[in-house]
C-alpha positions as a printed NumPy array, in Angstrom:
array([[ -0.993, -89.996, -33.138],
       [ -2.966, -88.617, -30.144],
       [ -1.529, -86.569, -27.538],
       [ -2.395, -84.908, -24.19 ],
       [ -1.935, -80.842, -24.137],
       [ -1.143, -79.662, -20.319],
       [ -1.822, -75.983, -19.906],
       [  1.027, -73.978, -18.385],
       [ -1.247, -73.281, -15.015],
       [ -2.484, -77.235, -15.182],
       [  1.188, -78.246, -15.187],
       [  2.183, -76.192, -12.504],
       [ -0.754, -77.209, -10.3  ],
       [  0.753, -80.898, -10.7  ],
       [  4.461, -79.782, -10.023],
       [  2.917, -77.527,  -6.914],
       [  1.121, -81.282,  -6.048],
       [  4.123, -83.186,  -6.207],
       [  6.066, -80.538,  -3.871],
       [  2.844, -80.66 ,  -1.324],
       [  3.448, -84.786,  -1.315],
       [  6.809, -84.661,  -1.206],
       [  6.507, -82.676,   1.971],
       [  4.031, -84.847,   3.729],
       [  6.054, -87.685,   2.841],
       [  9.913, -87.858,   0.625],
       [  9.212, -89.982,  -2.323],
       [  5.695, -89.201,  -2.635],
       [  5.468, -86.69 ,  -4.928],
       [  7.521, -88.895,  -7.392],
       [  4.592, -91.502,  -6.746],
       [  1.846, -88.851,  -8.007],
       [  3.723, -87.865, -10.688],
       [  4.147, -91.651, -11.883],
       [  0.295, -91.907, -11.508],
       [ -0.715, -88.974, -13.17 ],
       [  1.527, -90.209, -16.289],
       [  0.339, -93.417, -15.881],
       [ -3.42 , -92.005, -16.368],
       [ -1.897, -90.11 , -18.879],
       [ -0.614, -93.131, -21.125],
       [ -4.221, -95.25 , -20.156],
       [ -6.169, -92.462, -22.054],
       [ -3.628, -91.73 , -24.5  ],
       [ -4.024, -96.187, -25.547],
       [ -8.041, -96.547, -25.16 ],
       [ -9.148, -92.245, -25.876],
       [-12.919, -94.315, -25.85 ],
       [-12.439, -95.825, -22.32 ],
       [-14.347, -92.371, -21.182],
       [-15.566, -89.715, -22.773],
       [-16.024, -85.822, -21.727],
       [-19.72 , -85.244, -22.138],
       [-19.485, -81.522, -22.506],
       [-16.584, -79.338, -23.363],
       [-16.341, -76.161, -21.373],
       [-13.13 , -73.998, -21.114],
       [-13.095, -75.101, -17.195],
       [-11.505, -78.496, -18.669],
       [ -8.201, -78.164, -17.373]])
């Protein structure tokens, strides 16, 4: 079974995201989040959809 590894610092810039929404607009933030999982679970059914060309340690 395939699964998505978030780095510690990736994770935080997504929480630090969903703050930055929230404050431009309440509810927002829980919108990104729900998109970014929803990416999440798209690459996690079809990994082939796209491919990363080049691996580099920049890949967050």
């Amino acid at each position: 079974m395939l699964r998505i590894r978030v780095s510690p610092i990736t994770e935080q810039d997504l929480q630090e995201g969903a703050k930055y929404y929230n404050r431009q607009q309440p509810g927002l933030g829980k919108r990104f989040e729900e998109a970014v999982k929803q990416t999440f679970d798209k690459i996690l059914r079809i990994p082939q959809a796209a491919s990363i060309s080049t691996m580099t340690s920049d890949i967050k």
